[in-house]
N, CA, C and O atoms as a GROMACS GRO file, in nm:
protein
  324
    1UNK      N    1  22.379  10.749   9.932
    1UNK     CA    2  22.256  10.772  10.004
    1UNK      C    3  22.283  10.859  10.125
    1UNK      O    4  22.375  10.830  10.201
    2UNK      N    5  22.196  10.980  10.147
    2UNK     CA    6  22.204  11.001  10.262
    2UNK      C    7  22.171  10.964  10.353
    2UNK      O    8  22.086  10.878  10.330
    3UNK      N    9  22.197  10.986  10.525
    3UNK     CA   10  22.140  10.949  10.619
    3UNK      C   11  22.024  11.001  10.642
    3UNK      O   12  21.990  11.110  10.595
    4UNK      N   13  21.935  10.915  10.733
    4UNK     CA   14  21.870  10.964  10.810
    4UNK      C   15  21.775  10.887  10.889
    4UNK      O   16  21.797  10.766  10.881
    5UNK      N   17  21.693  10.915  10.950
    5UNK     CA   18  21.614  10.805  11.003
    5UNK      C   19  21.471  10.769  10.936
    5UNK      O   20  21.400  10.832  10.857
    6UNK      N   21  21.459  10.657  10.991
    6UNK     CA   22  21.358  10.588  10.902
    6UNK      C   23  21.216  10.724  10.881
    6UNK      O   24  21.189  10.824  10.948
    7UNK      N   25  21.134  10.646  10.722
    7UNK     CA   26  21.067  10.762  10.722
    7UNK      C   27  20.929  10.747  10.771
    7UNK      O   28  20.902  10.631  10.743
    8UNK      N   29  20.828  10.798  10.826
    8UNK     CA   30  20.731  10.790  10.878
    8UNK      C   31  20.648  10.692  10.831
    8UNK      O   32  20.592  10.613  10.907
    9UNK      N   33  20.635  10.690  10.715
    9UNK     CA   34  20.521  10.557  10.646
    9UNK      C   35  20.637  10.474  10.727
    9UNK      O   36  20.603  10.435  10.839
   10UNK      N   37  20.737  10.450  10.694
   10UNK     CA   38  20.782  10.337  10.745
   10UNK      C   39  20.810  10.262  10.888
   10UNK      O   40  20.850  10.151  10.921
   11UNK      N   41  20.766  10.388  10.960
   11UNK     CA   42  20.766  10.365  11.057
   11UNK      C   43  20.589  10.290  11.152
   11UNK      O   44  20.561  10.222  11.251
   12UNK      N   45  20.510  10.370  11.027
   12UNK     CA   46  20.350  10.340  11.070
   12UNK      C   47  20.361  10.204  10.989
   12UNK      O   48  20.252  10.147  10.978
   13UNK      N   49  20.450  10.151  10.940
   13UNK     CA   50  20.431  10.034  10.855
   13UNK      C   51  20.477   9.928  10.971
   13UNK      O   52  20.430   9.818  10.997
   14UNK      N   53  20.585   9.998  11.030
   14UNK     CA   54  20.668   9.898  11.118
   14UNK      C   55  20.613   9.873  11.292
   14UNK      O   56  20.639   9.782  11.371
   15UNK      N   57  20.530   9.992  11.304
   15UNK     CA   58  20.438   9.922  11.392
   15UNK      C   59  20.307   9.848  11.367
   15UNK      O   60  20.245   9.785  11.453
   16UNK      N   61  20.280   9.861  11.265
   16UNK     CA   62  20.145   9.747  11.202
   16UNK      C   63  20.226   9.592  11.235
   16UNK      O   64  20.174   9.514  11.313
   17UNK      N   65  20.357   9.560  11.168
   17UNK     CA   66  20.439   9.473  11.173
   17UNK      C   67  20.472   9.416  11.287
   17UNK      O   68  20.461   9.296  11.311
   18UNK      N   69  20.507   9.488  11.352
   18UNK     CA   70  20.657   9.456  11.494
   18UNK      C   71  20.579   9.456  11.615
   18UNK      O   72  20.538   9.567  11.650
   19UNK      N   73  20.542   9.335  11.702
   19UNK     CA   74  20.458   9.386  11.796
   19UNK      C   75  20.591   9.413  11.901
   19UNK      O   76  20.526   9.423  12.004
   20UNK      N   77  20.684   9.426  11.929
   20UNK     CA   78  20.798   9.453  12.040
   20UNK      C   79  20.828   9.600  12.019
   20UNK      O   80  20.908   9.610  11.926
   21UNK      N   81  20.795   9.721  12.070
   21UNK     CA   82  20.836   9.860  12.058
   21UNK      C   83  20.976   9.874  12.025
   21UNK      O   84  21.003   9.955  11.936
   22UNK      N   85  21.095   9.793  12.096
   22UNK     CA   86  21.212   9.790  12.046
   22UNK      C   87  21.239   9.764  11.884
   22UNK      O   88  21.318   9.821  11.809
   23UNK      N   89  21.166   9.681  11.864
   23UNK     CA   90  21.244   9.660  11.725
   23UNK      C   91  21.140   9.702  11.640
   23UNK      O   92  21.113   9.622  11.550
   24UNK      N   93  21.049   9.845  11.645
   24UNK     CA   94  20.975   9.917  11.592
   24UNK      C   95  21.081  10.001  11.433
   24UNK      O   96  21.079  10.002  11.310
   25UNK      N   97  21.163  10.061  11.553
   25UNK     CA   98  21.280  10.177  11.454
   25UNK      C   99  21.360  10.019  11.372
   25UNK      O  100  21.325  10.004  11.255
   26UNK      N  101  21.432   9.938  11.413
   26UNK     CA  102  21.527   9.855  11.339
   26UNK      C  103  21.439   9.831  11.202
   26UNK      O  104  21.475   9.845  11.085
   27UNK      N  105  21.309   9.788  11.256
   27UNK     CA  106  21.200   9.694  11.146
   27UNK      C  107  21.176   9.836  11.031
   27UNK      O  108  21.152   9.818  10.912
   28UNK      N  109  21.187   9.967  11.092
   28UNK     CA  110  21.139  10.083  11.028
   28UNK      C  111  21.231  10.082  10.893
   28UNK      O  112  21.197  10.083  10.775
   29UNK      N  113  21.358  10.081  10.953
   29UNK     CA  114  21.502  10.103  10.864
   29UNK      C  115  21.456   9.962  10.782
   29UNK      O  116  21.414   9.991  10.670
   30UNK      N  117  21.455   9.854  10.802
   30UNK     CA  118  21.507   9.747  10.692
   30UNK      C  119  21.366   9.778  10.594
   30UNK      O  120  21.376   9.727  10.482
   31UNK      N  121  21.268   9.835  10.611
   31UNK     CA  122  21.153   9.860  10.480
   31UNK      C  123  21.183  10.007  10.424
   31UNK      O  124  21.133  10.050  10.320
   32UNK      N  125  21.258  10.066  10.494
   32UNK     CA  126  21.278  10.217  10.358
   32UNK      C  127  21.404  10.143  10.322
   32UNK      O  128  21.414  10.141  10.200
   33UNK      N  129  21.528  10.067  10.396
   33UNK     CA  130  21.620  10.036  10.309
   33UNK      C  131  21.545   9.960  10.179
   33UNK      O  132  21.542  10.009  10.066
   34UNK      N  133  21.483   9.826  10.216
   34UNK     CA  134  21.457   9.737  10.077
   34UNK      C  135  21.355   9.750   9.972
   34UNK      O  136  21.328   9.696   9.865
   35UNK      N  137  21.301   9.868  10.066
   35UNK     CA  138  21.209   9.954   9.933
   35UNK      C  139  21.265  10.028   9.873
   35UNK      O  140  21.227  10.070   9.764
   36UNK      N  141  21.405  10.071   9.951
   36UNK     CA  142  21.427  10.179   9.833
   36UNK      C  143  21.362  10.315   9.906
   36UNK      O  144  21.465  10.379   9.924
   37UNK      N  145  21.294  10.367   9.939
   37UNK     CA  146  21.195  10.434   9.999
   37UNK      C  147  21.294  10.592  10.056
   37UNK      O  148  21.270  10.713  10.058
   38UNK      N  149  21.385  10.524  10.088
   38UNK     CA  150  21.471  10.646  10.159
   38UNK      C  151  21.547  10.702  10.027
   38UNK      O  152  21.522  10.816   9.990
   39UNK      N  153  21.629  10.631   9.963
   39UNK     CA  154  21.654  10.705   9.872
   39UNK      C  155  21.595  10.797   9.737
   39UNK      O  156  21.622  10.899   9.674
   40UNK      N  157  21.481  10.671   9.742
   40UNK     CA  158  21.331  10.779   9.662
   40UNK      C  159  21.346  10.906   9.712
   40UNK      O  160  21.374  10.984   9.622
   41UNK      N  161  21.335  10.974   9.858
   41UNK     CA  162  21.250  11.056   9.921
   41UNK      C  163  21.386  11.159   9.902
   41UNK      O  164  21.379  11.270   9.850
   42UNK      N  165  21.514  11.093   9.958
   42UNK     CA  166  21.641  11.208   9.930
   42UNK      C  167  21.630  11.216   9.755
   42UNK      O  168  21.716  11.303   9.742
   43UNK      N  169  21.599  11.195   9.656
   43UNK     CA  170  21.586  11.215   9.486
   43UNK      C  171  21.517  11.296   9.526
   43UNK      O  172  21.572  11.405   9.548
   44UNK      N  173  21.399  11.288   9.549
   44UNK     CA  174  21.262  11.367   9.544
   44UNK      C  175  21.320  11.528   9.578
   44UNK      O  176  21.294  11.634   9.522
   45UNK      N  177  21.390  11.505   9.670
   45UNK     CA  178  21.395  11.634   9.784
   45UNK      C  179  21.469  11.711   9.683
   45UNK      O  180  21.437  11.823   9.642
   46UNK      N  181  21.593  11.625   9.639
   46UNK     CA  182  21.676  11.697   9.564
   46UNK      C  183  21.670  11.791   9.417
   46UNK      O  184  21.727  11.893   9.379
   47UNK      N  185  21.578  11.706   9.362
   47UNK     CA  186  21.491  11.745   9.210
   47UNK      C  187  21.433  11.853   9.231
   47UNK      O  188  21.445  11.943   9.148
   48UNK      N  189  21.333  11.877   9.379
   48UNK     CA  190  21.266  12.006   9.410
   48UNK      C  191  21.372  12.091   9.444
   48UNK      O  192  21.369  12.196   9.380
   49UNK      N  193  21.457  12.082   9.518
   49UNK     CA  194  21.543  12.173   9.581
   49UNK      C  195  21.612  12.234   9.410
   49UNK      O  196  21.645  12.352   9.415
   50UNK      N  197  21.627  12.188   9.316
   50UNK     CA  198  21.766  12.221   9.200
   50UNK      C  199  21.641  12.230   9.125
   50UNK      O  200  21.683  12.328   9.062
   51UNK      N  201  21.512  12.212   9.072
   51UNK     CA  202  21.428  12.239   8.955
   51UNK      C  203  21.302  12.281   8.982
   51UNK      O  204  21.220  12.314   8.897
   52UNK      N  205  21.280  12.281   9.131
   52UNK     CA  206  21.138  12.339   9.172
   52UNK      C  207  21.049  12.424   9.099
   52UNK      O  208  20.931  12.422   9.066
   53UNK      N  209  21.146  12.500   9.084
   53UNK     CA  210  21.091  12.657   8.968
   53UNK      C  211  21.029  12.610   8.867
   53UNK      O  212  20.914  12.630   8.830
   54UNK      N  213  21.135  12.529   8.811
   54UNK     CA  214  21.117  12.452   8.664
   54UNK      C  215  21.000  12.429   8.676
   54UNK      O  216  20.905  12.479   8.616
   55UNK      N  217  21.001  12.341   8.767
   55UNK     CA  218  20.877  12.181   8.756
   55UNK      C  219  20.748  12.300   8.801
   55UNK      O  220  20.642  12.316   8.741
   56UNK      N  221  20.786  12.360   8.898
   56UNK     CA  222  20.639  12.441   8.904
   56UNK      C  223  20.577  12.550   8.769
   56UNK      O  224  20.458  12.572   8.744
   57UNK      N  225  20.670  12.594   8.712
   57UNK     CA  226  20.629  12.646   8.625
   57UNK      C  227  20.573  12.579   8.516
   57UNK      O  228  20.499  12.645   8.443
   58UNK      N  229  20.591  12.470   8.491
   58UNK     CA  230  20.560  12.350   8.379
   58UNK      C  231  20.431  12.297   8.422
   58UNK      O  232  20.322  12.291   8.365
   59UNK      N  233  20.477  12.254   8.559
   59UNK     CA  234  20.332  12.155   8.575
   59UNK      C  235  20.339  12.174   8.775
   59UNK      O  236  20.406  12.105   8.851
   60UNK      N  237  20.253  12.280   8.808
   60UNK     CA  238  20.222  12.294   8.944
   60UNK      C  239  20.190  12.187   8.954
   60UNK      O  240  20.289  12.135   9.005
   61UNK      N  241  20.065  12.056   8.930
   61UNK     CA  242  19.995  11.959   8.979
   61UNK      C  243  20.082  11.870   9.014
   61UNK      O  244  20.044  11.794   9.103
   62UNK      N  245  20.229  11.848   8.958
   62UNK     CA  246  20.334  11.758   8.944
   62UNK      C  247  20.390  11.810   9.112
   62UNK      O  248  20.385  11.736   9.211
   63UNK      N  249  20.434  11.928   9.110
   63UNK     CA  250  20.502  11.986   9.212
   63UNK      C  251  20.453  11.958   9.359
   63UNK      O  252  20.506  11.902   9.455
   64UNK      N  253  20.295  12.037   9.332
   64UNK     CA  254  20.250  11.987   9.439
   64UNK      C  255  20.205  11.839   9.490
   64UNK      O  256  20.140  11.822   9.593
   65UNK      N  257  20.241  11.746   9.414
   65UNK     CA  258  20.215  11.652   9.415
   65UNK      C  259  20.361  11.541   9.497
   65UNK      O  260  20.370  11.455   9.584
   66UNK      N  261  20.452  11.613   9.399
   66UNK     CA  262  20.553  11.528   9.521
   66UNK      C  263  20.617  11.603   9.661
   66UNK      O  264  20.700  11.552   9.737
   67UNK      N  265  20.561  11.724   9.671
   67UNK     CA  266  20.572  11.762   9.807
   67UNK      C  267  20.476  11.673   9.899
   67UNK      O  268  20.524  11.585   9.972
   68UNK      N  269  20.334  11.700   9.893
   68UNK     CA  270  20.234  11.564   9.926
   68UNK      C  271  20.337  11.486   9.969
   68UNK      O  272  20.377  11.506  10.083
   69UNK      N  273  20.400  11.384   9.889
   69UNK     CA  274  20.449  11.243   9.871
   69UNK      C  275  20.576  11.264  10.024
   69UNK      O  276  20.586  11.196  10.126
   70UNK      N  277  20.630  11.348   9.990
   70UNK     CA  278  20.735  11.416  10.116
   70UNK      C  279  20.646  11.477  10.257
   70UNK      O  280  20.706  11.479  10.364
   71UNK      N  281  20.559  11.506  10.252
   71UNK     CA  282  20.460  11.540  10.342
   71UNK      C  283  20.426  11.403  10.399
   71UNK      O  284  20.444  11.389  10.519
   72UNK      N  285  20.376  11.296  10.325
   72UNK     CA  286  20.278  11.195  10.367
   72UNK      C  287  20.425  11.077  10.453
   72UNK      O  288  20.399  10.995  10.540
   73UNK      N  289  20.572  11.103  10.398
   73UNK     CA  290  20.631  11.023  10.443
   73UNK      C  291  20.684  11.110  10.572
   73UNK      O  292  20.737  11.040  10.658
   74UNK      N  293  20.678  11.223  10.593
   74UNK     CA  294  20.706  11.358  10.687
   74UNK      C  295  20.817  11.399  10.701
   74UNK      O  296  20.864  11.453  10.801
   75UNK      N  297  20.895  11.365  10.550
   75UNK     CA  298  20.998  11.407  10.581
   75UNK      C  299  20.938  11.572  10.491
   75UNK      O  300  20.861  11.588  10.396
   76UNK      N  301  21.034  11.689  10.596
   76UNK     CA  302  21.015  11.792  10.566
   76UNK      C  303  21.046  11.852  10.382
   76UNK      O  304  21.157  11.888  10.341
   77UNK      N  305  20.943  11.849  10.316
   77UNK     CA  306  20.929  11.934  10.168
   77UNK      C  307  21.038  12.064  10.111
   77UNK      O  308  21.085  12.135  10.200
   78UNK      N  309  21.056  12.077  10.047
   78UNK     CA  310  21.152  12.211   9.992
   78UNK      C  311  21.064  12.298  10.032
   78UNK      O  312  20.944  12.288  10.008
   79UNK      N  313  21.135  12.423  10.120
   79UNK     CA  314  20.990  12.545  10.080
   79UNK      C  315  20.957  12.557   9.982
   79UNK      O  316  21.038  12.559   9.889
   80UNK      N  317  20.812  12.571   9.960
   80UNK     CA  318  20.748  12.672   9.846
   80UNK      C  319  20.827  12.796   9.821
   80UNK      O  320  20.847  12.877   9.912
   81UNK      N  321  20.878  12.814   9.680
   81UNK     CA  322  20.953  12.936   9.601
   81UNK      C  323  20.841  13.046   9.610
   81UNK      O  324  20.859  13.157   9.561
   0.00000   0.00000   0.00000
């Protein structure tokens, strides 16, 4: 897995959760860790980054669809080819 810091849903998740601002980021990390969520988002990134072309040429709606998904968690999308 790569690093990084928690991802934005998880972070708007973890202040719905956590009323102490400190343990906002800790609470952030343990829901993309046990979701899984972070490593979803590094797959995601990676599939676009190595088949983008592919996948856009096959099925744009797909493409643009998991950029969205990388958008909505904010972690930054592959450029558009």
């Amino acid at each position: 897995m790569i690093e990084h810091r928690p991802t934005e849903a998880a972070l708007r998740a973890a202040k719905q959760i956590e009323r102490d601002p400190s343990l906002v980021e800790p609470t952030a990390e343990i829901i993309d860790r046990e979701t899984g969520i972070g490593d979803l988002v590094d797959i995601l990134k990676q599939i676009l980054a190595e088949a983008g072309d592919l996948i856009e040429s096959r099925s744009p709606e797909l493409a643009m669809q998991a950029r969205a998904a990388l958008r909505h968690s904010a972690d930054p999308a592959p450029p558009e080819d």
